[in-house]
C-alpha atoms as a printed R data frame, in Angstrom:
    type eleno elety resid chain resno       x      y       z
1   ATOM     1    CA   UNK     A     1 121.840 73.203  79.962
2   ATOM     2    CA   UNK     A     2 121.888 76.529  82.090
3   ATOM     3    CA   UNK     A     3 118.876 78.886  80.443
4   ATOM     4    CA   UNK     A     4 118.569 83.043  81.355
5   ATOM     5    CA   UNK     A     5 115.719 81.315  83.853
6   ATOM     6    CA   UNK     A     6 118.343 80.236  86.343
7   ATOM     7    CA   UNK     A     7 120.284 83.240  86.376
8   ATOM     8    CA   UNK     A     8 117.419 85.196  87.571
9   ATOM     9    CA   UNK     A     9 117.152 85.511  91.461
10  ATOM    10    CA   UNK     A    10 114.759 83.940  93.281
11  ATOM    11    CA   UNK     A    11 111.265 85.746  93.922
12  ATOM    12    CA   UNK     A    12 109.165 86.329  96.600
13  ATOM    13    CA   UNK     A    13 106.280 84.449  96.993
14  ATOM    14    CA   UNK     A    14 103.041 86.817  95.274
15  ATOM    15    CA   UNK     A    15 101.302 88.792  97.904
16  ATOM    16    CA   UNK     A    16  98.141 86.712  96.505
17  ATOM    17    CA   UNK     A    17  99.592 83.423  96.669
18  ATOM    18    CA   UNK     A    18  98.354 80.945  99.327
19  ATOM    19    CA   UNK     A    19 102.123 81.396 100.598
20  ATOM    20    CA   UNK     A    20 102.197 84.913 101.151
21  ATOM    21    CA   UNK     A    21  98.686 84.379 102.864
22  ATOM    22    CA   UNK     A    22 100.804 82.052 105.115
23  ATOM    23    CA   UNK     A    23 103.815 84.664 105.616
24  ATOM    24    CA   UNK     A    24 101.162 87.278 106.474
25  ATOM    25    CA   UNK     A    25  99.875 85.363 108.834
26  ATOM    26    CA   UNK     A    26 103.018 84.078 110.753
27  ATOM    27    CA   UNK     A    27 104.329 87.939 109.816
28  ATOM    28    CA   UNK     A    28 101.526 89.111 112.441
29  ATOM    29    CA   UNK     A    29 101.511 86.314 114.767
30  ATOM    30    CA   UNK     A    30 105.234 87.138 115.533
31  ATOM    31    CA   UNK     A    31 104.859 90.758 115.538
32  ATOM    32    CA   UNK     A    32 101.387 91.182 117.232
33  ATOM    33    CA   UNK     A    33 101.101 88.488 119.574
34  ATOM    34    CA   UNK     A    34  98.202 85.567 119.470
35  ATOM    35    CA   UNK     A    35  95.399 88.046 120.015
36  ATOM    36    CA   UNK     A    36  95.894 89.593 116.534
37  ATOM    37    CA   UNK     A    37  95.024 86.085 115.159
38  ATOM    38    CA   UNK     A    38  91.165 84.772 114.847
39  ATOM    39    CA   UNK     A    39  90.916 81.517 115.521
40  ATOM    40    CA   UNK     A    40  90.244 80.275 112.087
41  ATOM    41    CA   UNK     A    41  93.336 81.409 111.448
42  ATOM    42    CA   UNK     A    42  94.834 79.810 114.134
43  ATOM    43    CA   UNK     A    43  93.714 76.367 113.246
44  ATOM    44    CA   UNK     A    44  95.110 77.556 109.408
45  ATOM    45    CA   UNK     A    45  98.488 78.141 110.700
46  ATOM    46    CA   UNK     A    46  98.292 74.858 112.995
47  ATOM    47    CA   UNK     A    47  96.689 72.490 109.940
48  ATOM    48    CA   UNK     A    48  99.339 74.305 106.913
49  ATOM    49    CA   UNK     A    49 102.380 73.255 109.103
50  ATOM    50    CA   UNK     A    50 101.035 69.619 108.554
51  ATOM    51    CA   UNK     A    51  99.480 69.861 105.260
52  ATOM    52    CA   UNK     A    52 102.112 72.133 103.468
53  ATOM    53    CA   UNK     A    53 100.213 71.176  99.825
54  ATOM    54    CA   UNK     A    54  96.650 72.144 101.076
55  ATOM    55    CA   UNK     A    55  94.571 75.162 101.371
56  ATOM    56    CA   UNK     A    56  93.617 75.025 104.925
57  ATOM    57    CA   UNK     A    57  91.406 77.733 105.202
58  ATOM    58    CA   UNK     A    58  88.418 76.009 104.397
59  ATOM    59    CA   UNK     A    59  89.224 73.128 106.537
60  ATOM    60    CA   UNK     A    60  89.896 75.394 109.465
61  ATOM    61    CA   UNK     A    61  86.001 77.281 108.618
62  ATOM    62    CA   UNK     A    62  84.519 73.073 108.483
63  ATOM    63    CA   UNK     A    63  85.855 72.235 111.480
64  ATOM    64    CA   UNK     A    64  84.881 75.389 113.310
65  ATOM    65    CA   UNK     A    65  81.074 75.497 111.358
66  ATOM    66    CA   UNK     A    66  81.253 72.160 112.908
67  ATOM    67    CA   UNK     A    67  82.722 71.719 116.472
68  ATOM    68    CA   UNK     A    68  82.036 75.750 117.263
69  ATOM    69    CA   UNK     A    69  85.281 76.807 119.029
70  ATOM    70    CA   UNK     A    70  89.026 76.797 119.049
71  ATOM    71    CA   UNK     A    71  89.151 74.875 121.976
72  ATOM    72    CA   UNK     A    72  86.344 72.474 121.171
73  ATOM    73    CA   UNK     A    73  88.196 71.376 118.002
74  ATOM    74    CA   UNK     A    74  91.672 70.383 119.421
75  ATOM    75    CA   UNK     A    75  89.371 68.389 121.831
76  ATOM    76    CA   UNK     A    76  87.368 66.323 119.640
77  ATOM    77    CA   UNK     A    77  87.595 62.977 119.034
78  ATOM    78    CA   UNK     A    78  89.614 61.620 116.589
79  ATOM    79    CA   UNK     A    79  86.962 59.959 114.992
80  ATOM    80    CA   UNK     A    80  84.998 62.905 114.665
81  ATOM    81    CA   UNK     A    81  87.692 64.881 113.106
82  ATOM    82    CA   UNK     A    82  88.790 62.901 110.721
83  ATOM    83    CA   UNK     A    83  84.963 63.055 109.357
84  ATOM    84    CA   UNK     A    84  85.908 66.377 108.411
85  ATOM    85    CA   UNK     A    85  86.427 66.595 104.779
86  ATOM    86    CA   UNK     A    86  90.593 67.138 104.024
87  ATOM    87    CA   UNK     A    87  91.532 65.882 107.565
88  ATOM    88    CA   UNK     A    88  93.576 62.883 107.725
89  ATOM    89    CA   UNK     A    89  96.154 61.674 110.053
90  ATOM    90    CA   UNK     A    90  98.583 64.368 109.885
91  ATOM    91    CA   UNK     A    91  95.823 67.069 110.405
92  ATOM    92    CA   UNK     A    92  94.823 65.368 113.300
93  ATOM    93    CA   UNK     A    93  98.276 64.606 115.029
94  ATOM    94    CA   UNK     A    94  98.706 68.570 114.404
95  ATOM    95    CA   UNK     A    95  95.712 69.303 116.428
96  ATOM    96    CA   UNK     A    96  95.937 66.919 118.995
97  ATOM    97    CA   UNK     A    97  99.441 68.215 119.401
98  ATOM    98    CA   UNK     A    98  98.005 71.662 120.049
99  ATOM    99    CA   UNK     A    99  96.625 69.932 122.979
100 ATOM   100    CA   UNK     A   100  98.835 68.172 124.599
101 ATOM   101    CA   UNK     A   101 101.320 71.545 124.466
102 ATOM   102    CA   UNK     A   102  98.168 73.084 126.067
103 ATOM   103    CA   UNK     A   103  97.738 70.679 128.901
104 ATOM   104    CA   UNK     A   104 101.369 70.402 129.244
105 ATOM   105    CA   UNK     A   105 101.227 73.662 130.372
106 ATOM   106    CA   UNK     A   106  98.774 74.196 132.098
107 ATOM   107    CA   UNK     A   107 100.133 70.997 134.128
108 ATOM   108    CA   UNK     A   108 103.236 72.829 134.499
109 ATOM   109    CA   UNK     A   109 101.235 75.371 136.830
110 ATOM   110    CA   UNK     A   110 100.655 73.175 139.553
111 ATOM   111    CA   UNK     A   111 103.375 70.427 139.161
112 ATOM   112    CA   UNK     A   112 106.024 70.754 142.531
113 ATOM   113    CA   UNK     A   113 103.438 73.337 143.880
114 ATOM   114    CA   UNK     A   114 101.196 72.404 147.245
115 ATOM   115    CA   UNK     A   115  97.768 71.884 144.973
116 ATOM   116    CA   UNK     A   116  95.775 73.076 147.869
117 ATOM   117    CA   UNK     A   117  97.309 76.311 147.876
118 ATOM   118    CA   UNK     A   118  97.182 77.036 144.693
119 ATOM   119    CA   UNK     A   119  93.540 75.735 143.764
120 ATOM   120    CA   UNK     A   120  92.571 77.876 141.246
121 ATOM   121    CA   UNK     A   121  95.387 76.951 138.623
122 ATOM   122    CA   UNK     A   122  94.398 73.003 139.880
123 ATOM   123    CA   UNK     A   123  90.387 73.684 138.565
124 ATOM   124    CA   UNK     A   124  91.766 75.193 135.227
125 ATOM   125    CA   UNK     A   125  94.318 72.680 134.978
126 ATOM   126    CA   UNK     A   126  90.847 69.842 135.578
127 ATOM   127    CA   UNK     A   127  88.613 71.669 133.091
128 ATOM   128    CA   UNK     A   128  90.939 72.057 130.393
129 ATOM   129    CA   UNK     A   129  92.074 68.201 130.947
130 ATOM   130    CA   UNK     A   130  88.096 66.957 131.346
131 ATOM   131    CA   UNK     A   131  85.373 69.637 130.826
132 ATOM   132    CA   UNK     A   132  84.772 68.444 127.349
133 ATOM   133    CA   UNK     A   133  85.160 65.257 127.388
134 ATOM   134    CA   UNK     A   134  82.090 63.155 126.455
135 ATOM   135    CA   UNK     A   135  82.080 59.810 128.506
136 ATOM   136    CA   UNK     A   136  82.722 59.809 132.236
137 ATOM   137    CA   UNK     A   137  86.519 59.734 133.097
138 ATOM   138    CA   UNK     A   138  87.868 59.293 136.786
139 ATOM   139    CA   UNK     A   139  90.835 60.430 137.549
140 ATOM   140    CA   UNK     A   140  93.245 60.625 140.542
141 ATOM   141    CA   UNK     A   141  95.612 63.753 141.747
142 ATOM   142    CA   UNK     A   142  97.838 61.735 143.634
143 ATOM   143    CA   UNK     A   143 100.071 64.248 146.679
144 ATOM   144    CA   UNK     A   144 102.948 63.940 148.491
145 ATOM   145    CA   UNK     A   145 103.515 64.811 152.316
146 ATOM   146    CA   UNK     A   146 103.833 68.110 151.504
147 ATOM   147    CA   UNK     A   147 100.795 68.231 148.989
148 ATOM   148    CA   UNK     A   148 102.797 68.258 145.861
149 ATOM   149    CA   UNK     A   149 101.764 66.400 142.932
150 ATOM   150    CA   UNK     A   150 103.338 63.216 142.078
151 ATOM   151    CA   UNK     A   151 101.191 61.595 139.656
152 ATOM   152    CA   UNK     A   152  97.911 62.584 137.822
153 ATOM   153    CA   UNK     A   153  96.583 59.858 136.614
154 ATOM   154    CA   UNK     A   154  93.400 58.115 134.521
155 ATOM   155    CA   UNK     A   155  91.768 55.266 136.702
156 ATOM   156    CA   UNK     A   156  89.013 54.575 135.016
157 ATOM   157    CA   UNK     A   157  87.009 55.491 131.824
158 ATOM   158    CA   UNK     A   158  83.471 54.566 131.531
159 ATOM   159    CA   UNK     A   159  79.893 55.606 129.769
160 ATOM   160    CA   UNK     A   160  77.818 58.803 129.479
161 ATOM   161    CA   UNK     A   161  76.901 58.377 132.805
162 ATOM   162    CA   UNK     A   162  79.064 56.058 135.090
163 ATOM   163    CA   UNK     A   163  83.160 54.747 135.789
164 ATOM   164    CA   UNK     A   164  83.605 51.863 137.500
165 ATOM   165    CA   UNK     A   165  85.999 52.538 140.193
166 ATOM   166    CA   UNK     A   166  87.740 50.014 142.486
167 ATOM   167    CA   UNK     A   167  88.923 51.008 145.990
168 ATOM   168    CA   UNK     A   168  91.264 48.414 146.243
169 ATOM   169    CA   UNK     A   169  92.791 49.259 142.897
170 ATOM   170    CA   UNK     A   170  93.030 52.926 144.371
171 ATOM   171    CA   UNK     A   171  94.659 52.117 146.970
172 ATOM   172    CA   UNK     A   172  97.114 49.679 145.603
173 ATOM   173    CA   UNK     A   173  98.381 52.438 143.216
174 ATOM   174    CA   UNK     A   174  98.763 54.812 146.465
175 ATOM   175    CA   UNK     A   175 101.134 52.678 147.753
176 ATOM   176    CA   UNK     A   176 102.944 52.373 144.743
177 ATOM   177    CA   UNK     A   177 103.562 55.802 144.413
178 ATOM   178    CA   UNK     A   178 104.410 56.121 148.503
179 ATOM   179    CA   UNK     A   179 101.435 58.720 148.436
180 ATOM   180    CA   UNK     A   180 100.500 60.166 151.805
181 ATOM   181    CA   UNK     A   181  96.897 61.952 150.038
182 ATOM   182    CA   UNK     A   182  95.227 62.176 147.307
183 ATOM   183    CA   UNK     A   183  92.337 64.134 145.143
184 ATOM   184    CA   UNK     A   184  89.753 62.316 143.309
185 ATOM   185    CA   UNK     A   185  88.473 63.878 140.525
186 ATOM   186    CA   UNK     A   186  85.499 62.716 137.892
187 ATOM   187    CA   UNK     A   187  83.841 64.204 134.953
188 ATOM   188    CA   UNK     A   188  79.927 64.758 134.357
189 ATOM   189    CA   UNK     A   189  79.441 64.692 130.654
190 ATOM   190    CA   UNK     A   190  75.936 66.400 131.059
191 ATOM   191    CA   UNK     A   191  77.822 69.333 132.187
192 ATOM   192    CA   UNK     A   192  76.038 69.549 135.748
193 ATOM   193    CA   UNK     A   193  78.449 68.556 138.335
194 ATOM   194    CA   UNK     A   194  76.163 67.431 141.300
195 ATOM   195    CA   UNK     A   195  77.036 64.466 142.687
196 ATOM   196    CA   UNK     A   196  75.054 60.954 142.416
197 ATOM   197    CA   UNK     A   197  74.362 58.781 144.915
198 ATOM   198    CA   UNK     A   198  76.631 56.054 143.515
199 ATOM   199    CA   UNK     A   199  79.212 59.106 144.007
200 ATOM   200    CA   UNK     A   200  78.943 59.776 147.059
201 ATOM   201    CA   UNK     A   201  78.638 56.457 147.993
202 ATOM   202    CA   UNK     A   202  81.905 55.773 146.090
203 ATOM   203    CA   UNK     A   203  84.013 58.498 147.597
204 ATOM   204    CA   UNK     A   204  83.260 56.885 151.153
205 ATOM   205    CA   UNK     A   205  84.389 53.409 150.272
206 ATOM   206    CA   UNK     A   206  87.849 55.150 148.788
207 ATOM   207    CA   UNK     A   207  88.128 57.051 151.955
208 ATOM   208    CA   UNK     A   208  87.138 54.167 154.371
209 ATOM   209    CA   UNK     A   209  89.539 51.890 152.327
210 ATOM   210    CA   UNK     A   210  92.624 54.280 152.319
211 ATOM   211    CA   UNK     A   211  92.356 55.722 155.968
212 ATOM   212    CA   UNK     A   212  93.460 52.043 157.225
213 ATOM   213    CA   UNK     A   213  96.816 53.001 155.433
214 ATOM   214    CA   UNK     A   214  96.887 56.486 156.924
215 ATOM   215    CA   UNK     A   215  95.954 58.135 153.316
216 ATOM   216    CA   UNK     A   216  94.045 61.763 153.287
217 ATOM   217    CA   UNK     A   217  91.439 62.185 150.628
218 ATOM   218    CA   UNK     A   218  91.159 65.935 150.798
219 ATOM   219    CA   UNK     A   219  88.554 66.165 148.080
220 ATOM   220    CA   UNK     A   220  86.875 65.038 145.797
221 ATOM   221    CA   UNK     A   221  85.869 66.901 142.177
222 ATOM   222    CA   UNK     A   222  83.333 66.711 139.976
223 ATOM   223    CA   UNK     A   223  83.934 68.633 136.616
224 ATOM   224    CA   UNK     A   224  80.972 69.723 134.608
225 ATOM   225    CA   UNK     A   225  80.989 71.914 131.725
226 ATOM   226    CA   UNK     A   226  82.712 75.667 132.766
227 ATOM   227    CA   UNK     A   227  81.773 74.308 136.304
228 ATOM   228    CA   UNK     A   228  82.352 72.311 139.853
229 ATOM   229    CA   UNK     A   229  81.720 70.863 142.836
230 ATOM   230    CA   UNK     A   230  84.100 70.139 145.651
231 ATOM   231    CA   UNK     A   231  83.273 67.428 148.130
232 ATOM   232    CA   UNK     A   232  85.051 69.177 150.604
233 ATOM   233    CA   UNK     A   233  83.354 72.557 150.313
234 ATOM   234    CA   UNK     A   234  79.616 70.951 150.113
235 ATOM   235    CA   UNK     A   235  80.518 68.969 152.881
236 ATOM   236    CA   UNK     A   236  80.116 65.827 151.656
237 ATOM   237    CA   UNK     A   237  83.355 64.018 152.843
């Protein structure tokens, strides 16, 4: 039976309510751009589209008291995010889609672009993909005869401190891929990006291996933590 209750129109959420905290928020966001929004708030708006029953405020203050940044929370590990108390699954997917979007990007800056003329989007593209990661990852830009990307792929993941890397394996996938160069790239999860011996040693097999099949190594980069070090420029190739 129809009561005076559904005759009245419907209200606007209270300007106190956890939703009109939400509408505020996306209400600036829109109007003011991404700089008018902290980046607590940020993760808020990110975690509330996937947990639409929770508060997310003080799971966006946890996992920033915790991991210390914006950035270093959408590149944690999953296992260390769902430690975080009222993350689960969805929370995480959210997050970890915030990633990918950003990488996606940032990928878009140098995809169908000669990498070695436009090197400075190529080292933010590399830190954002492997500055924070936390066990050694080796990766491989692989370039076309006119420089251009075709593939970036992961070769190789290993420990703290060492990927094992296989030359043959390397240049198997060149051939694959009908690449005429290539980029190598590694991670130092100490943050300091000078080269090992083992690296160095490494990069020459790679190179001695692929120039019997007329493939250019142009460089090869190590990626510490906001910094690092080309081959090419120290020399060492």
């Amino acid at each position: 039976m129809a009561t005076l209750l559904d005759d009245l129109p419907d209200r606007p959420p209270s300007p106190l309510s956890a939703e009109g905290h939400r509408q505020r928020l996306r209400a600036r966001l829109l109007t003011a751009g991404p700089e008018s929004v902290a980046d607590h708030e940020l993760l808020e708006m990110v975690l509330f589209l996937a947990l639409p029953r929770r508060d997310t405020k003080p799971i966006a203050r946890a996992l920033l008291n915790r991991f210390g940044s914006f950035a270093n929370v959408i590149t944690a590990p999953l296992n260390e995010l769902r430690g975080v108390d009222g993350m689960g699954e969805a929370g995480a997917a959210a997050l970890k889609t915030v990633q990918a979007a950003a990488l996606r990007l940032m990928r878009s800056e140098v995809q169908d672009r000669p990498v070695l003329s436009n090197w400075d989007q190529l080292m933010s593209y590399l830190n954002a993909v492997l500055a924070r990661e936390r066990v050694e990852q080796f990766r491989i830009l692989f370039l076309d005869n006119r420089n251009r990307l075709l593939a970036d792929e992961a070769q190789a993941r290993g420990t703290v401190n060492h990927t094992p890397v296989y030359p043959r394996e390397v240049a198997k996938r060149a051939l694959e891929l009908h690449a005429t160069a290539l980029i190598l790239v590694h991670n130092h999860p100490s943050g300091d990006p000078t080269p090992s011996r083992a690296d160095i040693e490494m990069t020459r097999e790679i190179k001695a291996a692929l120039g019997t099949l007329s493939v250019v190594v142009h460089d090869h980069v190590i990626v510490g933590n906001g910094r690092w070090l080309s081959f090419q420029k120290e020399g060492l190739l």
